[in-house]
C-alpha positions as CSV (number, residue, x, y, z in Angstrom):
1,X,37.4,-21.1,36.4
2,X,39.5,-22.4,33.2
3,X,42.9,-22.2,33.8
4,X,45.0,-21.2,30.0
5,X,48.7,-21.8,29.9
6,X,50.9,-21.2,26.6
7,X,53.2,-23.9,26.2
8,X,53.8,-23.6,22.5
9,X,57.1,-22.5,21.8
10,X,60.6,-23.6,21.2
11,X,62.4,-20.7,23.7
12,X,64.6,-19.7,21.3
13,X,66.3,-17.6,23.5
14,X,67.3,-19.8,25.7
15,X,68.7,-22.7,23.2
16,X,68.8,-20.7,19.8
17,X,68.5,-22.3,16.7
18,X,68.8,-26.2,18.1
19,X,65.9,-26.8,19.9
20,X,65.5,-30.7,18.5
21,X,67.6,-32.4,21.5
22,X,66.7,-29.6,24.2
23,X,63.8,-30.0,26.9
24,X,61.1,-28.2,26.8
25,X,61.2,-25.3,29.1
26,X,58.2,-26.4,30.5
27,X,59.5,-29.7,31.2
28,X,62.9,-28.0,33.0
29,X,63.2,-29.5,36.5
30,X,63.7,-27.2,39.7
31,X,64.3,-29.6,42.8
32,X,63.3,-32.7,40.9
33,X,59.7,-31.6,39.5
34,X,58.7,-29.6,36.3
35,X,57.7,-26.5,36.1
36,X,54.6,-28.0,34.4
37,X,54.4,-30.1,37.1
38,X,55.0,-27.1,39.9
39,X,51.8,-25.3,37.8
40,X,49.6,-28.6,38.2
41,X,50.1,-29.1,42.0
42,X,49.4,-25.4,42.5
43,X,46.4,-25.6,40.0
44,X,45.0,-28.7,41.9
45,X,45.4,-27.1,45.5
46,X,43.5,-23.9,44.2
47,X,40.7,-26.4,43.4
48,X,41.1,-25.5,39.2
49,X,38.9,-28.1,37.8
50,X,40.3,-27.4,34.1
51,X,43.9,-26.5,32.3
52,X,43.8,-25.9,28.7
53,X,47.5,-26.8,27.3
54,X,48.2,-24.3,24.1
55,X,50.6,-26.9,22.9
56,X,52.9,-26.9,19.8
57,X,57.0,-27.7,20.1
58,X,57.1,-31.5,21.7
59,X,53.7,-31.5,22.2
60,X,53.7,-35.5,23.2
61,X,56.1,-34.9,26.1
62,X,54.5,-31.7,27.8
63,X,51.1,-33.7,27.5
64,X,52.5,-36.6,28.8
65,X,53.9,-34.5,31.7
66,X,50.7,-32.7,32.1
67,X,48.5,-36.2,32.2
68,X,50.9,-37.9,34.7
69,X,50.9,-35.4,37.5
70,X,46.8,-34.4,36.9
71,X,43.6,-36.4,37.8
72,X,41.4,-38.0,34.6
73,X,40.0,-35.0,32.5
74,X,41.6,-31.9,34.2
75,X,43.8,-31.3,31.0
76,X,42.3,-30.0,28.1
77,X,45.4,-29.7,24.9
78,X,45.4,-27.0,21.9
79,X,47.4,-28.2,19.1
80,X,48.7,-25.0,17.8
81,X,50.9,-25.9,14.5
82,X,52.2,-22.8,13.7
83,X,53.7,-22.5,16.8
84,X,56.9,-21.2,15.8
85,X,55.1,-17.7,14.3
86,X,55.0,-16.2,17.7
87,X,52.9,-16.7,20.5
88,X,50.2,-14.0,19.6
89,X,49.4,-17.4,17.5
90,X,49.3,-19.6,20.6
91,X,46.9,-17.1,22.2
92,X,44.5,-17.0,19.0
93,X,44.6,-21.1,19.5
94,X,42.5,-20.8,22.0
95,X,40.2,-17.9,21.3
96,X,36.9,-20.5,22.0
97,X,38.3,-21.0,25.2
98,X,38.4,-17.2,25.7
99,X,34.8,-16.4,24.8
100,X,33.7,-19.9,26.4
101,X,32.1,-17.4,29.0
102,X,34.3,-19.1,31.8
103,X,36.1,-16.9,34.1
104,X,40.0,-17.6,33.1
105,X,43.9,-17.8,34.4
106,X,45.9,-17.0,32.4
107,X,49.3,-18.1,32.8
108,X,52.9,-18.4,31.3
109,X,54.4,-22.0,31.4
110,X,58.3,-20.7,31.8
111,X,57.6,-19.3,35.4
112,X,59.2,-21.0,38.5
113,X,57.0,-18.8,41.6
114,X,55.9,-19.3,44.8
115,X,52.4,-20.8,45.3
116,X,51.0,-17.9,47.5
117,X,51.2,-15.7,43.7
118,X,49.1,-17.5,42.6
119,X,47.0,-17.4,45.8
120,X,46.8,-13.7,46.1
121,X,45.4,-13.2,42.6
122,X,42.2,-16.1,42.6
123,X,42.0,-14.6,46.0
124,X,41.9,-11.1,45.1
125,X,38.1,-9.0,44.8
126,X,39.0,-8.2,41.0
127,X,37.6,-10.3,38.5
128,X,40.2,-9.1,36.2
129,X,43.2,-8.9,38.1
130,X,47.0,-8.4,37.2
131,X,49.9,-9.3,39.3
132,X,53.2,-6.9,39.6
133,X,56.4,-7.0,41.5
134,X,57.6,-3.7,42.0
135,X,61.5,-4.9,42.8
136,X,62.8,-5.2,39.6
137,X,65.1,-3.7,36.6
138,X,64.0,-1.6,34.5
139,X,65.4,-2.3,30.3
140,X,63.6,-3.4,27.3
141,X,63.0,-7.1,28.8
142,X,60.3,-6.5,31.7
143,X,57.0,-6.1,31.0
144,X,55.6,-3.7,32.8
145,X,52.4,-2.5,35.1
146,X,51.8,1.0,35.0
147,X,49.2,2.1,37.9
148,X,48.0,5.4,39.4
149,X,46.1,5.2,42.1
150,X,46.3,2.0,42.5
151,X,44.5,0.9,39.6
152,X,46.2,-0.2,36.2
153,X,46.4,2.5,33.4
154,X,49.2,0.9,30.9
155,X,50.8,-2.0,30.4
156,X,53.9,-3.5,28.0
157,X,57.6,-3.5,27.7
158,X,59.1,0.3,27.6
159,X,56.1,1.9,28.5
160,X,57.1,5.9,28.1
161,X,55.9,8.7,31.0
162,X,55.8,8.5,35.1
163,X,53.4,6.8,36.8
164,X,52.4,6.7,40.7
165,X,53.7,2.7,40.3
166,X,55.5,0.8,38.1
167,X,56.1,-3.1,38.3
168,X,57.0,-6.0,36.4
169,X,54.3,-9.1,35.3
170,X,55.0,-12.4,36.0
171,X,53.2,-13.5,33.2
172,X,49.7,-14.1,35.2
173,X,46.7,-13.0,34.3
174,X,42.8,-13.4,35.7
175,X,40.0,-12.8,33.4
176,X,36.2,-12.4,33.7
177,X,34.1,-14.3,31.1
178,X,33.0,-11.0,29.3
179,X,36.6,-9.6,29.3
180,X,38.2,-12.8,28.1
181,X,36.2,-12.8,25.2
182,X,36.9,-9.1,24.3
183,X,40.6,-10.3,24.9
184,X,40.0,-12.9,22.1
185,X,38.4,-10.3,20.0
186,X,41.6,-8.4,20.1
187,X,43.9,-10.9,19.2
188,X,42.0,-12.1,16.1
189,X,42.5,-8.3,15.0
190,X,45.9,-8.8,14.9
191,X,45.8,-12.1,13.3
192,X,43.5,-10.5,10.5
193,X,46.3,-8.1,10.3
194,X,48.9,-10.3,9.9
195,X,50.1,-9.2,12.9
196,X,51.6,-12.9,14.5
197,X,55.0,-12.8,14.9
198,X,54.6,-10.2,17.6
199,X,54.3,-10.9,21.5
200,X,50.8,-11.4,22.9
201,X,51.3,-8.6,25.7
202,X,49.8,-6.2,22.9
203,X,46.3,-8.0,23.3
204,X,46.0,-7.6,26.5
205,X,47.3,-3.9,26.6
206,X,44.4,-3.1,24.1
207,X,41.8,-5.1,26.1
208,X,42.9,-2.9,29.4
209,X,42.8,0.5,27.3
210,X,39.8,0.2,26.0
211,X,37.8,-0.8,29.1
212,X,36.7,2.0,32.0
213,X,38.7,2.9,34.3
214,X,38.3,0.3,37.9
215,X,37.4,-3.0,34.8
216,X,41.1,-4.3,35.9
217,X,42.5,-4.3,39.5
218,X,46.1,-5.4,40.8
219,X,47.7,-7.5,43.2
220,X,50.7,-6.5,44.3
221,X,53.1,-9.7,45.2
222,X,56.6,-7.7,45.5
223,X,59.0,-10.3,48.0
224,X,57.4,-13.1,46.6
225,X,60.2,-15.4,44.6
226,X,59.6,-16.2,40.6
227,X,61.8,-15.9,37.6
228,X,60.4,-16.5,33.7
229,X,63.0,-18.7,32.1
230,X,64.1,-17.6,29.0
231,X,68.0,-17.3,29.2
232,X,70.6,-19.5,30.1
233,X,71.3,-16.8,32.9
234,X,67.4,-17.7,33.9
235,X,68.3,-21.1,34.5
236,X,70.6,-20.7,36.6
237,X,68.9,-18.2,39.0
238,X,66.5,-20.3,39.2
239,X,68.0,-22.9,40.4
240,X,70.3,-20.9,42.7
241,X,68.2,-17.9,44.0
242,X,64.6,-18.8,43.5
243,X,63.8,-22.2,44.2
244,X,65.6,-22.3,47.6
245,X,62.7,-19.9,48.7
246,X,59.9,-21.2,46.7
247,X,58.4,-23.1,49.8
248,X,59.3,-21.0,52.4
249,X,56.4,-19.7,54.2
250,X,54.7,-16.1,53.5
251,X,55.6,-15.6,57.0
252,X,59.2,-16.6,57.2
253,X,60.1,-14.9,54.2
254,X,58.3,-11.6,55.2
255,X,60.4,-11.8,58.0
256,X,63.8,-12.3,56.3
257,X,62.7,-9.5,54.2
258,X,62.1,-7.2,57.4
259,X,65.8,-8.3,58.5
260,X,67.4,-6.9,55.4
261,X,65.5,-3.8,55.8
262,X,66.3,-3.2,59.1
263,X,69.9,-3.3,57.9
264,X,69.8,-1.4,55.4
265,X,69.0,1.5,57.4
């Protein structure tokens, strides 16, 4: 298994328009380490022999970052130059990788999350697997999981109609070989459309509709701690609210969970 991280862009919405003295979200530090650093550890204690860096917006530094905490060969770097285009670009980067027939994880780089996410979904039986947390606010931010009967049916921000479940994606994604390349296919159709500036979620919602029903499953990792940085607000909930639990045991926090619970009752 290839592991795939985006780690392209400039997050303009979390420093706006001056992005040339700020740190790469990827290289934000949560208890003294990285989040590219977090990733790597994880990675390497999963036993994921290869990450392939999309890279764009200080490129130098994230690689540098990536090379320091990872053994000799483990990271593989896409220069994507037009990174500022959107990231359906960053994902077309690494189309190769995607039909390379390797089964894939795909993953976010803005994400600080509890190891046992990442866990669950090389653990889970579905080669193609999505992740969802169903404890979270609904508006046009969230990207969302739509599933009946337990399988997944839809899949993007403001998805319309009722569903059996609805959660929000961390931004973590597995992939079968044959899948991975149809995911590819799809994004080059909307880069022959002109179609970049757009989100890459769209991909993968096409990929998911077009396959039969039972081709995707779903993990569901609701009480486990993450937050996507991409607001100053982020940032600071991070630091505050997530990371404090980030290495707590499945256990403990399942049974901090079943306190508050009980008292809500």
């Amino acid at each position: 298994m290839k592991a795939l991280m985006l780690a392209a862009g400039v997050g303009r919405r979390l420093y706006g328009d001056d992005d040339s003295t700020s740190p790469h979200k990827a290289l934000l530090e949560f208890g003294g380490r990285s989040l590219l650093r977090r990733h790597i550890e994880i990675l390497q204690s999963l036993g994921v022999a290869e990450l392939v860096l999309v890279l764009g917006h200080l490129r130098d530094e994230v690689l540098a970052e990536a090379n320091k905490f990872s053994a000799p060969g483990v990271v593989s770097p896409l220069h994507n130059p037009r990174y500022r285009e959107g990231p359906m670009i960053s994902l077309w980067t690494a189309r190769e990788v995607l039909r390379s027939g390797s089964d894939i994880l795909f993953m976010d780089a803005d994400v600080l999350h509890h190891p046992e996410i990442l866990r669950r979904l090389l653990g889970s039986p579905h080669a193609n697997c999505f992740i969802y947390d169903r404890d979270f606010e609904a508006g046009d931010e969230p990207v969302n999981l739509c599933l009946n009967g337990g399988r997944p049916v839809d899949f993007g921000k403001k998805i319309p109609g009722t569903f059996e479940t609805r959660g929000e994606w961390p931004g973590f994604l597995r992939l079968s070989g044959p899948v991975a390349a149809k995911l590819a296919d799809a994004t080059q159709a909307y880069i022959n459309r002109a179609q970049f500036e757009i989100a890459y979620e769209p991909a993968m919602r096409d990929v998911l509709l077009a396959e039969p029903a039972g081709t995707f499953g779903a993990e569901d990792i609701t009480g486990l701690p993450w937050i996507e940085i991409d607001f100053p607000s982020d940032v600071i909930r991070a630091g505050h609210r997530i990371l404090p639990h980030v290495e707590t045991p499945v256990e403990e926090l399942q049974a901090i969970q079943g306190i508050r619970a009980s008292a809500g009752r």
